[in-house]
C-alpha positions as CSV (number, residue, x, y, z in Angstrom):
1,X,-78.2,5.4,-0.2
2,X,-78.6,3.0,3.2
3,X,-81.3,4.5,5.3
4,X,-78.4,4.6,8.4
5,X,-77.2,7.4,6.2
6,X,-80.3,9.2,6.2
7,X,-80.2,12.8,7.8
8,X,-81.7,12.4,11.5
9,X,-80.9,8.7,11.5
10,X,-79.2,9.0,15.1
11,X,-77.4,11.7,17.0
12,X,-74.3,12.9,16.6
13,X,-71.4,11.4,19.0
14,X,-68.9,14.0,18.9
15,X,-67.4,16.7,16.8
16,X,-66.3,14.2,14.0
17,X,-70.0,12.3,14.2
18,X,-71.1,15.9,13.7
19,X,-69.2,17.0,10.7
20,X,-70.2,13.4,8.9
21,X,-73.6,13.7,9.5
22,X,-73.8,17.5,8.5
23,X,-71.9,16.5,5.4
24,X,-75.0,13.3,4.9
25,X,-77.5,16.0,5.5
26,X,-76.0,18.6,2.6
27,X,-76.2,15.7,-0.1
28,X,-79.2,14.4,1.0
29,X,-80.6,17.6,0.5
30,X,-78.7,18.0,-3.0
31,X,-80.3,14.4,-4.0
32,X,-83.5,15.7,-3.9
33,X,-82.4,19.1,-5.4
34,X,-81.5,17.1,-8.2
35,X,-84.5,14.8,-8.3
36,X,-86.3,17.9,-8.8
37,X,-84.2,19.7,-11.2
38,X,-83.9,16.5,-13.4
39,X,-87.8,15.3,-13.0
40,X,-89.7,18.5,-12.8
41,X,-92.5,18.2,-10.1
42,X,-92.0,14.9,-7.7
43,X,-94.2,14.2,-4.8
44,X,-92.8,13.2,-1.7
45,X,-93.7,9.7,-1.6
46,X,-91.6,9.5,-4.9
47,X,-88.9,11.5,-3.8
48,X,-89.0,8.7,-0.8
49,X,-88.6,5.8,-3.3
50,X,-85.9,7.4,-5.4
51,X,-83.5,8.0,-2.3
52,X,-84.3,5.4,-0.1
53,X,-84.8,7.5,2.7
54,X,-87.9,7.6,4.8
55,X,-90.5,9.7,5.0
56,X,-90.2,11.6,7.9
57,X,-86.2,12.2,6.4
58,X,-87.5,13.8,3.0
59,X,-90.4,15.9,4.8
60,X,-87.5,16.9,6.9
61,X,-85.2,17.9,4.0
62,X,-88.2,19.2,2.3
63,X,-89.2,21.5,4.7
64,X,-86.2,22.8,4.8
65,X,-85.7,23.5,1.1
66,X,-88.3,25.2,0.9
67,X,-87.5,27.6,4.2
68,X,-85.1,28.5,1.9
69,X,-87.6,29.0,-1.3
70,X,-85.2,26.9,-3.5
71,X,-88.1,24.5,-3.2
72,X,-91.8,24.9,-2.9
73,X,-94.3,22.4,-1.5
74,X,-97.9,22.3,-2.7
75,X,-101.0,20.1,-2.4
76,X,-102.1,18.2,-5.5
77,X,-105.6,18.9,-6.6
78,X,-107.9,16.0,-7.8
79,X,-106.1,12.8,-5.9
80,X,-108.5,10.1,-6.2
81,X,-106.1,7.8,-3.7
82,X,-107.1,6.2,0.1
83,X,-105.7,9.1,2.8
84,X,-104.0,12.5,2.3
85,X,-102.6,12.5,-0.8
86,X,-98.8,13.6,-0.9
87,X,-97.4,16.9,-1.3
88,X,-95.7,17.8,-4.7
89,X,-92.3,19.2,-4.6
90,X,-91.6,21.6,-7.5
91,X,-88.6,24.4,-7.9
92,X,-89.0,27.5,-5.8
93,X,-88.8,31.0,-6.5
94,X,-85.3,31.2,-5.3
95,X,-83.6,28.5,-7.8
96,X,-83.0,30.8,-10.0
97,X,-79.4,30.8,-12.1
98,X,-78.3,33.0,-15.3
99,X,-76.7,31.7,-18.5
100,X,-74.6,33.7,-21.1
101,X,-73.7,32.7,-25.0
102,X,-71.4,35.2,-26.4
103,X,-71.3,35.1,-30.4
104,X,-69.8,36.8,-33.5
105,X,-73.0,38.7,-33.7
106,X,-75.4,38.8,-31.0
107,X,-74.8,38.5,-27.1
108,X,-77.6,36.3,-25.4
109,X,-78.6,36.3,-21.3
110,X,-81.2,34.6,-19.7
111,X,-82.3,33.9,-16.7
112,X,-83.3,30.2,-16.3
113,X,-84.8,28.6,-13.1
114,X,-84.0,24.8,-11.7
115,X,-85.3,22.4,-14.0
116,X,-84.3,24.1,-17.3
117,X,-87.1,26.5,-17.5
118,X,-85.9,29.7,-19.2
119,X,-87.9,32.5,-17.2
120,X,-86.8,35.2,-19.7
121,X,-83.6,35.7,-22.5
122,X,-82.4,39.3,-23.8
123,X,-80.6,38.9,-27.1
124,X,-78.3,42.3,-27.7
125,X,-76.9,41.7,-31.3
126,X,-73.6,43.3,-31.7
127,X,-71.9,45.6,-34.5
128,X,-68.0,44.0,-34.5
129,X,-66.9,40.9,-32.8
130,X,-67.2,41.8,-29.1
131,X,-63.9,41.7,-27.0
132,X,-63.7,39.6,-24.2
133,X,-63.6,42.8,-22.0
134,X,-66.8,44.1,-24.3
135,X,-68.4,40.5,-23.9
136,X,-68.0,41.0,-19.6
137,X,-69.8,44.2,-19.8
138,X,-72.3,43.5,-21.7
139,X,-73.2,40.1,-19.8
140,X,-73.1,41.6,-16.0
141,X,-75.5,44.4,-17.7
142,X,-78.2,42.0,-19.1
143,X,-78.2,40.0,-16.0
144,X,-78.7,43.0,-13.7
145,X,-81.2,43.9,-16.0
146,X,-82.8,40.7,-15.9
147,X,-82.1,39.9,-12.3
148,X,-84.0,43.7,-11.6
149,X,-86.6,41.8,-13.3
150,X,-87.6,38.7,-10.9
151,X,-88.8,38.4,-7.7
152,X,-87.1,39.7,-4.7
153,X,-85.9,36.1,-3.8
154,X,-84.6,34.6,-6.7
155,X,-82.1,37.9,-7.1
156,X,-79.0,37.3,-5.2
157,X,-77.3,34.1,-5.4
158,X,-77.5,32.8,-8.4
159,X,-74.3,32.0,-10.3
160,X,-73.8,32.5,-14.2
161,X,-73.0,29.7,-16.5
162,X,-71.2,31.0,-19.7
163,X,-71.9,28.4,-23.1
164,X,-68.2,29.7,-25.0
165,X,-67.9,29.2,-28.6
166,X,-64.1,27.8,-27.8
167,X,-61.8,25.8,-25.9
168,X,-62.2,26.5,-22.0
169,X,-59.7,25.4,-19.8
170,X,-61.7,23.2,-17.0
171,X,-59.3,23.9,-14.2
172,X,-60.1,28.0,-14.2
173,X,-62.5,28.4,-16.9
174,X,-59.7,30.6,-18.9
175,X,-61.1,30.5,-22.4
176,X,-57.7,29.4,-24.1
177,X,-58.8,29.9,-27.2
178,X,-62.0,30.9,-28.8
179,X,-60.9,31.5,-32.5
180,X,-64.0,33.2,-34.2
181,X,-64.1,35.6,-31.6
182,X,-60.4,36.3,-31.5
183,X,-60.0,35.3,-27.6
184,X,-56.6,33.9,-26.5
185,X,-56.1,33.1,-22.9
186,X,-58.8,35.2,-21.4
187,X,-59.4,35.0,-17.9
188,X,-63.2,35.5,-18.5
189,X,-65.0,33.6,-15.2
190,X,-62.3,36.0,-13.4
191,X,-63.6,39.4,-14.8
192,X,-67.0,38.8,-14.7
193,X,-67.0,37.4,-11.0
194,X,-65.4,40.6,-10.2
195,X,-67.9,42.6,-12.2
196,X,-71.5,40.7,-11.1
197,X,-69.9,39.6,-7.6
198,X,-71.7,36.5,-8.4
199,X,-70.1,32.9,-9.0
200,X,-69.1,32.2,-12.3
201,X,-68.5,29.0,-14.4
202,X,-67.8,28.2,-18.2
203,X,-67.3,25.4,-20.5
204,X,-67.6,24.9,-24.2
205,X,-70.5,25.7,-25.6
206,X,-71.8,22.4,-27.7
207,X,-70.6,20.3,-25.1
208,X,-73.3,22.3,-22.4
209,X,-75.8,21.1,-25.4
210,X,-74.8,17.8,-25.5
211,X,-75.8,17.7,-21.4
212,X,-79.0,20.0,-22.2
213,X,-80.5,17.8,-24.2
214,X,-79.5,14.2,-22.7
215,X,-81.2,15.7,-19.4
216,X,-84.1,17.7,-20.9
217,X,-84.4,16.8,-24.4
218,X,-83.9,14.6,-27.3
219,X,-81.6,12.8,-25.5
220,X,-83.4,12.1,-22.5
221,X,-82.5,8.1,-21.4
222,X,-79.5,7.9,-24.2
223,X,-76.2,7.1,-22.6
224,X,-74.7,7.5,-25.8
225,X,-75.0,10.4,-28.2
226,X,-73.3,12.6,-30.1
227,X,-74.4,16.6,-30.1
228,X,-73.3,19.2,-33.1
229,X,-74.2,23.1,-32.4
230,X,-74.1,25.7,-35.2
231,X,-74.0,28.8,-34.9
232,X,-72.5,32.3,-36.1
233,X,-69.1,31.0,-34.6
234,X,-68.7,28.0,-35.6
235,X,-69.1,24.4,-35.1
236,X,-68.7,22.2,-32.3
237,X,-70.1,18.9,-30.7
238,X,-70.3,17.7,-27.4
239,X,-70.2,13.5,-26.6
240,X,-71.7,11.3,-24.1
241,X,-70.5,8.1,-23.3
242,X,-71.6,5.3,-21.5
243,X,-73.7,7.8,-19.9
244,X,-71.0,10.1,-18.7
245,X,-69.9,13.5,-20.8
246,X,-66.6,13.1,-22.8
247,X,-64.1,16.3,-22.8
248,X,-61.1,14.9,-22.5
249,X,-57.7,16.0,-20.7
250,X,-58.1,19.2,-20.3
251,X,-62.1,20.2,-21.6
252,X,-61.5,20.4,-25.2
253,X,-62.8,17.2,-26.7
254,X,-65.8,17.5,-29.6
255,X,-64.4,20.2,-31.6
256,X,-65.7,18.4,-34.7
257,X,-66.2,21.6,-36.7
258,X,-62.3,21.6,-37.0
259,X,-62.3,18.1,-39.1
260,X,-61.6,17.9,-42.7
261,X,-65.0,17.8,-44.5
262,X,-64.4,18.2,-48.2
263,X,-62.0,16.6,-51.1
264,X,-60.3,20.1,-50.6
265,X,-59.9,19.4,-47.3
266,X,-61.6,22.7,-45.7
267,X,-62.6,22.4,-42.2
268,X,-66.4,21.0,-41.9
269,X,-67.5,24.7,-40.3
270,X,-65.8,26.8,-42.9
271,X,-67.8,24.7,-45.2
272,X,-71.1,24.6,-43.6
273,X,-71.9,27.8,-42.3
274,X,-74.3,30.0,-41.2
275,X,-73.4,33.1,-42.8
276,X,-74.1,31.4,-46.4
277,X,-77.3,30.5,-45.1
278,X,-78.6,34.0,-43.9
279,X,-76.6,35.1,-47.2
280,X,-78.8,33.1,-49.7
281,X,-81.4,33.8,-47.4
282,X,-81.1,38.0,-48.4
283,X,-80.6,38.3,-44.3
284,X,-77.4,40.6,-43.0
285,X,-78.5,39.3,-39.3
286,X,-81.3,37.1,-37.0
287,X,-81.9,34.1,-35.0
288,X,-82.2,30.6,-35.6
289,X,-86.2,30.9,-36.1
290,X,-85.9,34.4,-38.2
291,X,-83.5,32.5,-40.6
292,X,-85.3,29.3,-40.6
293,X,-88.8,30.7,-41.8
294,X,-86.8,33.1,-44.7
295,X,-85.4,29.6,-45.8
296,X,-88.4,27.5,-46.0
297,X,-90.1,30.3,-47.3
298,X,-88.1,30.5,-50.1
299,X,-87.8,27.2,-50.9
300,X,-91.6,26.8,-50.7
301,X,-91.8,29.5,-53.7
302,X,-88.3,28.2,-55.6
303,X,-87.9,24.2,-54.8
304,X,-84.6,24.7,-57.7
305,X,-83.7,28.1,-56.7
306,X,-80.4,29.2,-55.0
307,X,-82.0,28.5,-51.5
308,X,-82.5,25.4,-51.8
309,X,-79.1,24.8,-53.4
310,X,-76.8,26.0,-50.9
311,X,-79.0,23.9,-48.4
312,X,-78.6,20.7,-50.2
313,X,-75.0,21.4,-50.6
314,X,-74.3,21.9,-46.6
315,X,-76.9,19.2,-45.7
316,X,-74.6,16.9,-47.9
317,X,-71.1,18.3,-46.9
318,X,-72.6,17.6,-42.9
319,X,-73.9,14.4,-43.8
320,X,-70.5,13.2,-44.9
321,X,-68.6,14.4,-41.6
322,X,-71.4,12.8,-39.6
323,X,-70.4,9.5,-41.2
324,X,-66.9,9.4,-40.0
325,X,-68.6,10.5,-36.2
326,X,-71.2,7.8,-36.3
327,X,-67.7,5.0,-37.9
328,X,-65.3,6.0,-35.0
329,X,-68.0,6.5,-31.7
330,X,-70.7,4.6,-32.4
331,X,-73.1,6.6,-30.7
332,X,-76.7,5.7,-30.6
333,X,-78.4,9.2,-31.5
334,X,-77.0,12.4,-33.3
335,X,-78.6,15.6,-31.9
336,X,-78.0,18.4,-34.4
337,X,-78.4,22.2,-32.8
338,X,-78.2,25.7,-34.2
339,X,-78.5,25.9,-37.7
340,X,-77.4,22.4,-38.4
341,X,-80.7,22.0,-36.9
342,X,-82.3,23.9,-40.0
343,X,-80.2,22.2,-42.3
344,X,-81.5,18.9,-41.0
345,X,-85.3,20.3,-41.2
346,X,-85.1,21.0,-44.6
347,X,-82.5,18.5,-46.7
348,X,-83.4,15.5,-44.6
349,X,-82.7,13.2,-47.1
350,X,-79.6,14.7,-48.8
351,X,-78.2,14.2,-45.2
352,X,-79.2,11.2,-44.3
353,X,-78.4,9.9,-47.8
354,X,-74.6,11.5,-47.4
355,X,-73.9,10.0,-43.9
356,X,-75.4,6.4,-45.9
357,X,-72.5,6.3,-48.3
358,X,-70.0,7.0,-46.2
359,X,-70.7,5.4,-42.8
360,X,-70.1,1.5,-42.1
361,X,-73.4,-0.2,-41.9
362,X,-73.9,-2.0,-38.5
363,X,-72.9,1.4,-36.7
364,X,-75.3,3.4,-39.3
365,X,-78.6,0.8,-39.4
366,X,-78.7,1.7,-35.4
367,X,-78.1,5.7,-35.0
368,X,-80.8,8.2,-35.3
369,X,-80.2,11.8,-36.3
370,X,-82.5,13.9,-34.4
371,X,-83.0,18.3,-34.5
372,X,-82.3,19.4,-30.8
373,X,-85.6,19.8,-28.8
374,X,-84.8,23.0,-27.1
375,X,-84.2,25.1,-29.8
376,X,-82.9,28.2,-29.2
377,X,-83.0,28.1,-25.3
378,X,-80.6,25.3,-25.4
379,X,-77.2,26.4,-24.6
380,X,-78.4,28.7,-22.2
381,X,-80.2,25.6,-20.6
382,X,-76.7,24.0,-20.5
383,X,-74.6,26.7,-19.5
384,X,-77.4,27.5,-16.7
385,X,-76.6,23.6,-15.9
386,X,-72.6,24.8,-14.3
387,X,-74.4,26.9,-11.6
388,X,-76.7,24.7,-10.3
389,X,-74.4,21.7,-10.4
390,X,-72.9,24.2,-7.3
391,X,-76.6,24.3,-5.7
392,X,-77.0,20.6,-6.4
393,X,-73.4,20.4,-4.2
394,X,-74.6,22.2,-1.4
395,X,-77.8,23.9,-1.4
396,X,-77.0,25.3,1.8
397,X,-74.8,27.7,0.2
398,X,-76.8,29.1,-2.3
């Protein structure tokens, strides 16, 4: 950005002078909401070189940030430079969103502030598949719950980001079809607006975990990768290309659990699946971490048994499907969440062995399959992503 952009850069000429300058100052002020958000703690003289304002701009947009508490400004301890060292910038109290997953067998809320930290998540596991109306209630209850929970501040304002196990329409967020869950054309952003009074957003699920971990996690610096979620509803993936997220027309690109996977030709998520997994595992229900440390335990005690089995068998049934996504995009890593994840952990080489045979070799020599870094947390990191992409916007309006 030119520094005769820069907020305070000369005064305004007239009404229309005005408005542009106004609208300068508001993404001025969402660069360095970003900066934050994407880099963690920045000190000023760093936020200086990354938007090539000048100082006395960014101490003016700081300052105002953090009148607002969606920044907070504090003196670093220890500087061994020449002169006043400069003041590190870091997410405030205030920048605080919510995220929602809704599954087959559990409902998950958190409450996640700028920068991907979760603060705090509430898992309520479920009897039946929750209805979409069932799904509302119970989300706008754990966020009050939660929201009841932090600081004065950080309360009101915050949107909700909901990760959907399904195809979400991006014009209205109308999931239009969300087949494990039995959804058709609900008008779920709608119904829980009116229920939280809060703004709410949604997109697919894996796709929010391809953008987690590209800006917080295995991905970091990868403008090309390729991102599978597991879990109790399914499979899907989420691509980035050329640096830039991949959905398609209309939002529903990466539903890779829908691809033929086997000689049979069953669909690759009805033939890896969680529910063997916790099956073999003599679980009915849990998390990701609950399931994971039944399975290795298992395995540990019975390396032939039927643990490690069924775990070879899906590890080589996802390897295969991996092949025809690492032939056709090319991508240059291969983050696998949820319980592909585990899978990955513990058949490693069935998998990568699988995705050997099948996949053409100069695409294959160059991709690395990876287990996402965020664990659990990361579609809630992701969905949390779709509310402050609106603070980013205009942090005026928070």
């Amino acid at each position: 950005m030119s520094e005769s952009t820069a907020v305070g850069a000369g005064p305004a000429g007239g009404s229309g002078m005005g408005s542009g300058l106004d609208s300068v100052r508001r993404r001025n002020l969402g660069r360095i909401v970003e900066l934050v958000h994407q880099g963690g703690v920045q000190s000023r003289s760093a936020l200086t070189r990354a938007t090539g304002l000048n100082r006395s701009t960014v101490a003016a947009l700081v300052t105002e940030l953090a009148s607002t508490g969606i920044v907070t400004e504090s003196v670093p301890v220890g500087g061994q430079g020449v002169g006043r060292p400069s003041p590190l910038v870091s997410a405030g109290q205030r920048a605080v969103a919510f995220a929602a997953n809704p599954e087959l067998d559990a409902i998950t809320v958190a409450a996640v502030r700028l920068g991907g930290e979760v603060l705090e998540r509430v898992r309520r596991e479920v009897d039946t598949t929750p209805t979409a109306a069932q799904a509302t209630a119970i989300i706008a209850e754990l966020v009050a719950e939660l929201a009841d929970r932090l600081p004065d501040e950080a309360r009101g304002g915050g949107g909700i980001g909901l990760a959907i196990p399904g195809l979400v329409r991006d014009a209205d967020g109308v999931v239009r079809l969300a087949p494990h869950l039995g959804w058709v054309d609900e008008p779920l952003v709608e119904r829980l607006r009116a229920a939280t009074d809060r703004a709410v957003f949604a997109a697919n699920d894996a796709s929010l975990g391809a953008r987690a971990e590209r800006t917080f996690g295995a991905g970091r610096g990868i403008d090309d990768l390729v991102y599978l979620n597991g879990g109790a509803s399914g499979i899907g993936g989420g691509i980035i290309a050329g640096g830039r997220p991949v959905g398609g027309a209309r939002g529903y690109a990466g539903e890779f659990g829908h691809t033929s996977a086997t000689a049979a030709g069953n669909a690759l998520e009805d033939a890896v699946r969680r529910s063997e997994l916790l099956r073999v595992a003599g679980l009915t229900a849990g998390d990701d971490a609950v399931l994971e440390a039944a399975l290795a335990e298992g395995i540990a005690a019975d390396p032939a048994g039927a643990m490690r089995e069924e775990v070879a068998r899906q590890a080589r049934t996802l390897g295969r499907a991996l092949a025809g996504t690492v032939n056709i995009l090319d991508p240059e890593l291969v983050v696998l969440g949820g319980h592909l994840g585990i899978v990955l952990e513990l058949a490693s080489e069935e998998l990568h062995d699988a995705v050997r045979e099948r996949a053409l070799v100069p695409p294959f020599e160059d991709v690395t399959i990876v287990r996402a870094e965020l664990g659990q947390d990361l579609l809630l990191i992701g969905a949390a992503e779709l509310a402050f992409d609106r603070l980013i916007a205009d942090p005026a309006a928070w």
